[in-house]
LUMVO-608767 format. One record per residue (C-alpha): x, y, z. Coordinates in nm, 2 decimals, m for minus. Layout:
! residues N
(dose (X Y Z))
...
! end
This chain:
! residues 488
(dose (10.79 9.02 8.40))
(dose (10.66 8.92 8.77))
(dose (10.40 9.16 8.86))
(dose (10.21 9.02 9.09))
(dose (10.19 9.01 9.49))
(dose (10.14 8.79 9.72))
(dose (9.95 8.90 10.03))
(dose (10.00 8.71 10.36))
(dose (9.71 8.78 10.57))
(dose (9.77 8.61 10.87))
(dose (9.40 8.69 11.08))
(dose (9.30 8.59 11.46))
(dose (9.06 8.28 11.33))
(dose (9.21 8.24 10.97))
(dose (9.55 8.28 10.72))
(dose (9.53 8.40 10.39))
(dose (9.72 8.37 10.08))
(dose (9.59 8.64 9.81))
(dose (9.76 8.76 9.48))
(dose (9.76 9.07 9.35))
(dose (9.75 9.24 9.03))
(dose (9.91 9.59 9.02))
(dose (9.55 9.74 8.97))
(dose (9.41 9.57 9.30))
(dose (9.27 9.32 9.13))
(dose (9.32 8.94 9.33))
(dose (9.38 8.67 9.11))
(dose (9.39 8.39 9.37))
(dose (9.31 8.35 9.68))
(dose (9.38 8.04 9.96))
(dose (9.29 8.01 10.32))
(dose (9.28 7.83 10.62))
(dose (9.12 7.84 10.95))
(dose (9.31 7.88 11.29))
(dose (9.25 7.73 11.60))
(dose (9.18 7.93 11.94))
(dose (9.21 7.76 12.28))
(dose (9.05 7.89 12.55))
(dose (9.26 7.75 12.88))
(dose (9.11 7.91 13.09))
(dose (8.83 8.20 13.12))
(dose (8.98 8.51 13.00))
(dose (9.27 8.34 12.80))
(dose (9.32 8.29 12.45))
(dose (9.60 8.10 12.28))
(dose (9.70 8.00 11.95))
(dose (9.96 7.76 11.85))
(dose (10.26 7.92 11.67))
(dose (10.36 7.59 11.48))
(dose (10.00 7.61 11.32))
(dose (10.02 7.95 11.23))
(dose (10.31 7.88 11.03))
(dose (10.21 7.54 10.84))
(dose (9.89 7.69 10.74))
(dose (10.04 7.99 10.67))
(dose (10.26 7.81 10.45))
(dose (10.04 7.59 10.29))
(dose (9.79 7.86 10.16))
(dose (10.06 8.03 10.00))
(dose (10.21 7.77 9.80))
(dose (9.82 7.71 9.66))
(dose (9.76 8.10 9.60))
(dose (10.14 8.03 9.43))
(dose (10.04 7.71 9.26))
(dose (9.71 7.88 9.14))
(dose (9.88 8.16 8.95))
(dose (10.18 7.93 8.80))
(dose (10.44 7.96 9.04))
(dose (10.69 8.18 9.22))
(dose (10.82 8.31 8.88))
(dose (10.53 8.52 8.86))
(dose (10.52 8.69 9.21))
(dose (10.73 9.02 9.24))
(dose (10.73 9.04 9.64))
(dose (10.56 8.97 9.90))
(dose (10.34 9.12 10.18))
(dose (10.23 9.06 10.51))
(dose (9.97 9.19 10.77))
(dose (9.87 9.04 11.05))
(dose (9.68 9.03 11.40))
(dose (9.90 9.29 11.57))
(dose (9.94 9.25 11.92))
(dose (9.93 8.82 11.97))
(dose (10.31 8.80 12.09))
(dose (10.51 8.45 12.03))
(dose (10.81 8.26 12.21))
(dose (11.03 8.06 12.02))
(dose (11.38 7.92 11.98))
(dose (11.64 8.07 11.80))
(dose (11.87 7.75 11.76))
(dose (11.58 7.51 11.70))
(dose (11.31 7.75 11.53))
(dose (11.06 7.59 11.72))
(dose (10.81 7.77 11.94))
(dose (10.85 7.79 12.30))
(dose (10.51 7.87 12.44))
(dose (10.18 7.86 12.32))
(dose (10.08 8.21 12.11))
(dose (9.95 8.46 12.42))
(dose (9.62 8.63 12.17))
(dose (9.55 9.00 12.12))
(dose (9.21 8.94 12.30))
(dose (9.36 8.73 12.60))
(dose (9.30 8.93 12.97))
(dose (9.52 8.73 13.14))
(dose (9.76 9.04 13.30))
(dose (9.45 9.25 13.42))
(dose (9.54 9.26 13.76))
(dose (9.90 9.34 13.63))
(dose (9.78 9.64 13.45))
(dose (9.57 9.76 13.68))
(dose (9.86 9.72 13.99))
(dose (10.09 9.91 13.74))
(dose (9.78 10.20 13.68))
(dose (9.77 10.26 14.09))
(dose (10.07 10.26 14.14))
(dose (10.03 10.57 13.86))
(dose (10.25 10.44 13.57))
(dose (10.01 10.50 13.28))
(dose (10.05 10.87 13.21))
(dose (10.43 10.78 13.15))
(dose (10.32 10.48 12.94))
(dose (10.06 10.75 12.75))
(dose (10.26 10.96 12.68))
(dose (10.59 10.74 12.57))
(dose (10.35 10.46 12.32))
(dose (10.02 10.64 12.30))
(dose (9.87 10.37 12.43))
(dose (9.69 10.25 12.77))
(dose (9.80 10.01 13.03))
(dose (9.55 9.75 12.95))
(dose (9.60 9.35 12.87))
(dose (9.53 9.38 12.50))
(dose (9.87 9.52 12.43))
(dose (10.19 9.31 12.38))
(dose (10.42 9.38 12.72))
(dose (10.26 9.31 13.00))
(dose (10.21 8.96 12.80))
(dose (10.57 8.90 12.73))
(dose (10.64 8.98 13.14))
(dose (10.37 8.75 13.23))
(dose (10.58 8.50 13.05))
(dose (10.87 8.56 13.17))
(dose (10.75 8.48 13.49))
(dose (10.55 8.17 13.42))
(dose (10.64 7.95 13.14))
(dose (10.99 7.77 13.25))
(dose (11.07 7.72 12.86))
(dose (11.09 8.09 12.78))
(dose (11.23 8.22 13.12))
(dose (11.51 7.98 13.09))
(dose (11.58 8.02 12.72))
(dose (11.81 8.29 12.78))
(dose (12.05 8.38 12.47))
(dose (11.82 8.13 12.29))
(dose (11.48 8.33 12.29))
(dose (11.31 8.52 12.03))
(dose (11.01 8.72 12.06))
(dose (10.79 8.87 11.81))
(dose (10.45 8.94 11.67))
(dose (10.31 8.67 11.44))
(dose (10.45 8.88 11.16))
(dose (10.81 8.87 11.28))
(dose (10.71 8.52 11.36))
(dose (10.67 8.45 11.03))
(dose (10.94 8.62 10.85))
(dose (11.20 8.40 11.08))
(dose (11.05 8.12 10.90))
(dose (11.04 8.24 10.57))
(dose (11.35 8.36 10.54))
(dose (11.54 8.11 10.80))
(dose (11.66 8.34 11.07))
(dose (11.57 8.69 11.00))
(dose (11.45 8.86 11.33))
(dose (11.25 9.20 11.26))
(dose (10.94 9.40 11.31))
(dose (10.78 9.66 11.14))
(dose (10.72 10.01 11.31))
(dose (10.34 9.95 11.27))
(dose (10.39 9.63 11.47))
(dose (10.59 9.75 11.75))
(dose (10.38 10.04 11.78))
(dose (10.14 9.79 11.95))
(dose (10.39 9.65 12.26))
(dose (10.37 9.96 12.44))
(dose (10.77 9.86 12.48))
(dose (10.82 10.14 12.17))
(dose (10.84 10.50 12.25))
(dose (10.59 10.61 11.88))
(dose (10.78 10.95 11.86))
(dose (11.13 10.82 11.85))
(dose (11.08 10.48 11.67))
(dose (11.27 10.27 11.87))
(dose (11.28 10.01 12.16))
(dose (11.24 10.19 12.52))
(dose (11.44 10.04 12.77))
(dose (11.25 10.23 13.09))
(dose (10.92 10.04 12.96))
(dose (11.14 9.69 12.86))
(dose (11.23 9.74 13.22))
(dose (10.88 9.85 13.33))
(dose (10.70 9.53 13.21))
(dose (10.97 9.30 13.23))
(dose (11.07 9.20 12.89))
(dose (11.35 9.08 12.79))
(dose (11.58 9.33 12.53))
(dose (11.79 9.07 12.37))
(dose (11.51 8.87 12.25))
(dose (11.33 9.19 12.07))
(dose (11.37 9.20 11.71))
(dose (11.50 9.50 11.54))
(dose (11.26 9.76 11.42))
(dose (11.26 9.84 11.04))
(dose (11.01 10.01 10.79))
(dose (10.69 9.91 10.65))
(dose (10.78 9.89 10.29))
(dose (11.13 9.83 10.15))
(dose (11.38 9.49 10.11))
(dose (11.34 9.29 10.39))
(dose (11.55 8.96 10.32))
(dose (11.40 8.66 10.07))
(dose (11.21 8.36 10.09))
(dose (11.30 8.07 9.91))
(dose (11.06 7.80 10.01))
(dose (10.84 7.81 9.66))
(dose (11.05 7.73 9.40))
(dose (11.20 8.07 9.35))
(dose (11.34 8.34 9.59))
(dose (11.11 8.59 9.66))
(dose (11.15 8.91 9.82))
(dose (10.97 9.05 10.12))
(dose (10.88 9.43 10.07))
(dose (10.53 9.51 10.24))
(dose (10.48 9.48 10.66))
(dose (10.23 9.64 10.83))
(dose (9.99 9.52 11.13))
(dose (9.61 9.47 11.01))
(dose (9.42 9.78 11.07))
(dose (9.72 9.98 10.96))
(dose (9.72 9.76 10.67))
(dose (9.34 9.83 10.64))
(dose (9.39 10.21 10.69))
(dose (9.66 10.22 10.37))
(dose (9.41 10.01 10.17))
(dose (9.09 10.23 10.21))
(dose (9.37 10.47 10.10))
(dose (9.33 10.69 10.42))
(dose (9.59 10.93 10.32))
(dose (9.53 11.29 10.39))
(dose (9.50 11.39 10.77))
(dose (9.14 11.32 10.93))
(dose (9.05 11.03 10.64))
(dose (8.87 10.74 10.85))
(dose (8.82 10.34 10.81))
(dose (8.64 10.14 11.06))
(dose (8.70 9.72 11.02))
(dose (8.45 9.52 11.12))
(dose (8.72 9.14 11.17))
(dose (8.68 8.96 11.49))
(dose (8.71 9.31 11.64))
(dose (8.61 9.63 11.55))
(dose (8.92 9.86 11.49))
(dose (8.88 10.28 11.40))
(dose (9.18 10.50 11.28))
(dose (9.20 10.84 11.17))
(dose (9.52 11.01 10.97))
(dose (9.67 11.19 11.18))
(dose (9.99 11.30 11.00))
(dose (10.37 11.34 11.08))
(dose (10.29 11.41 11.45))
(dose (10.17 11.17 11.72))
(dose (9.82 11.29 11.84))
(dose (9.75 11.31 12.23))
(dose (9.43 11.18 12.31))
(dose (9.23 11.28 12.60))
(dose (8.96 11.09 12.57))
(dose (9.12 10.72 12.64))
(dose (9.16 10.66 12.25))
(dose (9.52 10.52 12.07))
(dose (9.80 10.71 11.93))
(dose (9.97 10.46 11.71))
(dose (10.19 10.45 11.38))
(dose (9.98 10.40 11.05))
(dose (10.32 10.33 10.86))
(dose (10.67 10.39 10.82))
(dose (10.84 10.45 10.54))
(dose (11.20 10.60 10.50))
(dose (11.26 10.59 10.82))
(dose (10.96 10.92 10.85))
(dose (10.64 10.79 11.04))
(dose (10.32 10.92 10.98))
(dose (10.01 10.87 11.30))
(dose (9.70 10.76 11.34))
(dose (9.41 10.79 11.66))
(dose (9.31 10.45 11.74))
(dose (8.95 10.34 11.87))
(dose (9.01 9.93 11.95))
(dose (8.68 9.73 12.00))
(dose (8.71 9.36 12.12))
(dose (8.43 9.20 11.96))
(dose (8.24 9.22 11.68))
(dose (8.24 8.96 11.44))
(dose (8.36 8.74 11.69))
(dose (8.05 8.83 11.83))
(dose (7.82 8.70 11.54))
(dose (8.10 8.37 11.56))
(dose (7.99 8.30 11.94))
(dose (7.63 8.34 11.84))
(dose (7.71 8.06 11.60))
(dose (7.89 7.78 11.77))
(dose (7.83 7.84 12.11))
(dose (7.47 7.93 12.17))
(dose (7.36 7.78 11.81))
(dose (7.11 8.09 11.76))
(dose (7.22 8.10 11.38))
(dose (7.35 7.83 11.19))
(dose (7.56 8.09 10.92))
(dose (7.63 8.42 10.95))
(dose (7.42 8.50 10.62))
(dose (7.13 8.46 10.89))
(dose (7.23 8.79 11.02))
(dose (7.09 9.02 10.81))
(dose (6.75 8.81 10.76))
(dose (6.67 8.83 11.11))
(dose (6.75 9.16 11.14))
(dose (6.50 9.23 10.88))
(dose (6.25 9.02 10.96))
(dose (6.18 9.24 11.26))
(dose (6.06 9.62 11.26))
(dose (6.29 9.67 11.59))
(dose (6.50 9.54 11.85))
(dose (6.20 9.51 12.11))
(dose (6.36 9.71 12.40))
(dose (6.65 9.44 12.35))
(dose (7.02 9.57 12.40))
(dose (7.32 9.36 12.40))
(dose (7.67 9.47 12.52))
(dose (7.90 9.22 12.38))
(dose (8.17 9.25 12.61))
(dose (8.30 8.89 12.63))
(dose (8.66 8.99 12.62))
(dose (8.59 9.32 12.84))
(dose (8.53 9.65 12.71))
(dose (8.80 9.81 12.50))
(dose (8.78 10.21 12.37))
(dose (8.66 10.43 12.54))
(dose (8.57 10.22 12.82))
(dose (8.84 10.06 12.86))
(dose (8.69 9.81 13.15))
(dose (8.90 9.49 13.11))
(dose (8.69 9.29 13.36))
(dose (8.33 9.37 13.21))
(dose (8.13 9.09 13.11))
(dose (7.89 9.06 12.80))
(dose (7.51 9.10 12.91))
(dose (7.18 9.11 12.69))
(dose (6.95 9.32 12.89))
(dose (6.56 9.42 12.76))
(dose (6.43 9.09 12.75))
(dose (6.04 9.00 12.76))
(dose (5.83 8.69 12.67))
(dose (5.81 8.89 12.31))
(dose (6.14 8.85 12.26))
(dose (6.26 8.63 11.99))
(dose (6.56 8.52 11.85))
(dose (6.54 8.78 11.54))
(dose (6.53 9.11 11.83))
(dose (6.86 8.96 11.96))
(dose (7.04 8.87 11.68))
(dose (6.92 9.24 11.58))
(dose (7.04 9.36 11.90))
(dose (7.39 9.17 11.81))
(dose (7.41 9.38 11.50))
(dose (7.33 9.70 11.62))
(dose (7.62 9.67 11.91))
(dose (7.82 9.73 11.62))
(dose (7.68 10.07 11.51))
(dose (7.66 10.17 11.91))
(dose (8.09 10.07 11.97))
(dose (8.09 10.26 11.67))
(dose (7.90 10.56 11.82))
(dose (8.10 10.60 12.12))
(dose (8.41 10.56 11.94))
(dose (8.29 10.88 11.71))
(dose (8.22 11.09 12.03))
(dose (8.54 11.05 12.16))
(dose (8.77 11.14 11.84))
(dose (8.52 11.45 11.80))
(dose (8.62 11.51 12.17))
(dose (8.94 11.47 12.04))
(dose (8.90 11.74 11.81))
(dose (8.84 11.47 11.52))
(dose (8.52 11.46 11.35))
(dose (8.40 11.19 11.13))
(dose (8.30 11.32 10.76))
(dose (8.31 10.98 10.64))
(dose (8.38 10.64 10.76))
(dose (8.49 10.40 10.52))
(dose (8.42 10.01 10.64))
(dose (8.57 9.72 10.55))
(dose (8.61 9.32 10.70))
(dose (8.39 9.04 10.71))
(dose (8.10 9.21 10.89))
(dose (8.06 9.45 10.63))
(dose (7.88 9.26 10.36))
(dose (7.59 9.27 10.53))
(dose (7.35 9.52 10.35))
(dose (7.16 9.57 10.66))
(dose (7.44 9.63 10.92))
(dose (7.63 9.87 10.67))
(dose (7.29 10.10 10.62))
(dose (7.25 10.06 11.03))
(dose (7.58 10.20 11.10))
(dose (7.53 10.52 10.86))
(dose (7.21 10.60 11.04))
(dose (7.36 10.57 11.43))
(dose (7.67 10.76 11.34))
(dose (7.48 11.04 11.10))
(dose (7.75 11.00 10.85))
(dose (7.76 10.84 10.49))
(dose (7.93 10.53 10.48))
(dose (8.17 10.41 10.21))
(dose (8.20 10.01 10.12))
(dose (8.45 9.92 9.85))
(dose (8.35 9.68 9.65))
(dose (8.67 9.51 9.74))
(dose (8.61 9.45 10.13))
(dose (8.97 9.28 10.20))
(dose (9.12 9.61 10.24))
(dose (9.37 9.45 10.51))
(dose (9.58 9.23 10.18))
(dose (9.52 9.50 9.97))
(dose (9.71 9.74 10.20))
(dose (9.95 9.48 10.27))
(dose (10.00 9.45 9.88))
(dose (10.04 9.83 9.83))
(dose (10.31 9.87 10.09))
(dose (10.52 9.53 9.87))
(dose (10.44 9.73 9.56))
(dose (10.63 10.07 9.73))
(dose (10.90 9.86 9.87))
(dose (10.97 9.68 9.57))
(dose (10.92 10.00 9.32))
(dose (10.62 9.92 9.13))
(dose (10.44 10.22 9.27))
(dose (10.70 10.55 9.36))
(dose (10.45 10.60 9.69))
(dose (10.17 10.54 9.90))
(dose (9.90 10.83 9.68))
(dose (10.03 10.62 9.34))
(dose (9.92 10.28 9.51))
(dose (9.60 10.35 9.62))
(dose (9.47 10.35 9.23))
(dose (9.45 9.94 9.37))
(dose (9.15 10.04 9.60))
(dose (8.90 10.01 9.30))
(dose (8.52 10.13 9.31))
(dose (8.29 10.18 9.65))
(dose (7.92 10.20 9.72))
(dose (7.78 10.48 9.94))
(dose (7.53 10.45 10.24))
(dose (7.37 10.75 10.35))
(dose (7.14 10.84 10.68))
(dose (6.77 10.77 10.67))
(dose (6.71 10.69 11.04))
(dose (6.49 10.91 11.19))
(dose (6.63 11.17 11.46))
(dose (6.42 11.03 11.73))
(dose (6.45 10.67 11.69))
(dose (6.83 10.74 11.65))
(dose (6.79 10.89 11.97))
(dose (6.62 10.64 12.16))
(dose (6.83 10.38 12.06))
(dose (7.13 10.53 12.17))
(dose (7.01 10.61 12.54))
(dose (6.87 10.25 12.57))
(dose (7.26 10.16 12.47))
(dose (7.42 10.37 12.71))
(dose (7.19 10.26 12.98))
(dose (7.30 9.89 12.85))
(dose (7.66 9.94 12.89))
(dose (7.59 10.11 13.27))
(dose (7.47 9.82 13.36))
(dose (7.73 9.61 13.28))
(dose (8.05 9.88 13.37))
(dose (7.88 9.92 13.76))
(dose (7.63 9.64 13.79))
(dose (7.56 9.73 14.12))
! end
């Protein structure tokens, strides 16, 4: 009998092929890295042609390397949720260069649309901010830029890379999951569906939306390896993350610590309000009945450690990380605010720009590489005052992501935040909750609580900062991150 699943994890600097066993267990794994371009400052592009031959040639290796498609059961996808793509419905060819999740280009669109007092209506409607990161104000931008998709008429399609991909897997098919949509801020989160006063609102074009369906369920067949193959798991990567840490029960946290750093609570059947400037957003649907989560978005974080890396050479792997840190007893007064795509929650300051501040002729390259770590545990911080602001307070955070094999960092964000900290020993948490919603769709698992015996074992960091160092290294953050909100 197939039992296994195949996990597409299509990331911001990587795809992913992964297969699955039905007791979380992955049996192969294949990957790929992805090109950004950087155009101009502020912008970030990928190419949707790339996306998709990588894409598919990591999956027929994870396919190849567990003996073919006879063996997979379904297939799941997760993906980078808000990077929007134009493409041809007649040719299947992209239109457009990829606009990026972390790409600022429509800041000065957001903020006109803010004065001129449209985000309470956007709020309340999607949950979420008016603020570049999100898919609209993208798709507008192109509609009013890019002659090949604002003359495609009956001809363009628009979608999230995983609606981008399911076209090409299954030759035409033109959906997106609830979790997906959730991120457009063109999706009113309480009804489900496509708002035509915020289509209007950003300038987006209906026809070319795809239609909205579930998270777990039938969702057409590929046939490009050897055998058809159904699709039965979508879900965008931190909702994919929050289902794999098996955040089930109302007020269960995960943090992921990817390119960015991304925070949800359970929220349950109703949409939370926030009044703090954190996300309302849809963890899944299933059945057609949504359940919520609150949101906490940070930009950058491994990304972060990446930048240290190739562009200022600092390290030469990211293993370095956690020696450096450890080499030194402290940061030396050194604080570094890594907003180098602005500042997302709570902030929400689209135009800050990164800044190391603290620096002395003792510093060394250890106190700012140390400094580069810690930002993580401080974004983390001010994320956890405002959900507790929100009447949501952290028990437990469970991490997950790249960042989070690092001993050091892990230990470093249980003492900032005062809370223990659970690691699975499986940190890929985004495929595996990919792989859990394919095993609901498909019916190897009657729900969500019966799939999460796929999570597996986790290890459990505990406080042992002291209160006053805790202390003063949060104030020296905060005075960090005023410096770089109002430099003057």
């Amino acid at each position: 009998m197939s039992d296994l699943i195949l996990v597409i994890d299509e990331g911001t600097t990587s795809t992913r092929a992964m297969a699955f066993r039905l007791d979380g267990s992955c049996v192969a794994t294949a990957g790929a890295e992805l090109t950004q371009h950087y155009p101009e400052p502020g912008r970030v592009e990928h190419d949707a042609s790339e996306i998709w031959t990588k894409t598919l040639a990591v999956a027929r290796t994870a396919i190849e390397k567990v003996g073919g498609a006879e063996k997979i059961a379904a297939i799941g996808i997760t993906n980078q949720r808000e990077t929007i793509v134009f493409w041809d419905r007649e040719t299947g060819e992209p239109l457009a260069p990829a606009i990026v999740w972390q790409d600022r280009r429509t800041a000065a669109t957001c903020r006109s649309l803010k004065e001129a007092g449209n985000e309470p209506m956007v709020q309340a409607k999607t949950g979420l901010l008016l603020d570049p990161y999100f898919s609209g104000s993208k798709i507008g931008w192109a509609m009013a830029h890019w002659d090949a998709v604002k003359t495609a008429g009956s001809r363009l399609a628009v979608g999230t890379v995983e609606s981008w991909l399911i076209w090409k897997l299954t030759g035409g098919l033109h959906i997106t999951d609830a979790t997906n949509a959730s991120r457009t801020a063109l999706m009113a989160i309480g009804s489900g569906h496509w708002d035509d006063g915020l289509i209007e609102l950003f300038g987006a074009p209906r026809s070319a939306l795809p239609e909205i369906v579930d998270c777990a369920g039938h969702f057409g067949e590929t046939r490009l390896f050897g055998a058809a193959i159904p699709i039965c798991g979508i879900a965008g990567d931190q909702q994919a993350a929050t289902i794999g840490q098996s955040c089930l029960e109302i007020g269960e946290t995960k943090a992921t610590f990817g390119t960015g750093a991304f925070v949800l609570s359970q929220a349950g059947p109703i949409p939370p309000t926030s009044r703090n400037r954190l996300l309302s957003t849809i963890v899944w649907q299933i059945d057609g009945r949504r359940a919520y989560a609150l949101e906490g978005s940070v930009f950058v974080a491994g990304s972060l450690i990446k930048w240290l890396r190739d562009a200022v050479g600092l390290i030469g792997t990211a293993a370095e990380t956690e020696i450096l840190a450890r080499s030194v007893p402290d940061n030396g007064g050194t604080f570094l605010v890594p907003a180098l795509s602005g500042l997302g929650a709570p902030w929400w300051e689209p135009e800050a720009r990164a800044a190391i501040s603290g620096l002395s002729f003792s510093t060394g390259k250890a106190h700012i590489v140390r400094a580069a770590l810690e930002a993580m545990a401080h974004q983390a911080h001010d994320l956890k005052t405002a959900f507790a602001a929100d009447g949501v307070d952290w028990a437990c955070v469970r991490i997950d992501g790249g960042m989070v094999a690092n001993n050091w960092m892990a230990q470093d964000m249980s003492d900032i935040l005062g809370v223990n900290v659970e690691r699975p020993k499986f940190a890929e948490t985004t495929a595996l909750g990919a792989a859990m919603l394919a095993g609901v769709g498909y019916g190897l698992f009657a729900n969500l609580a019966e799939a999460s015996a796929m999570r597996g074992h986790v290890e459990t960091f505990t406080p042992q900062i002291a209160e006053q160092t805790r202390v003063d290294r949060l104030d020296g953050w905060c005075r960090a991150v005023q410096r770089v909100i109002a430099p003057n």
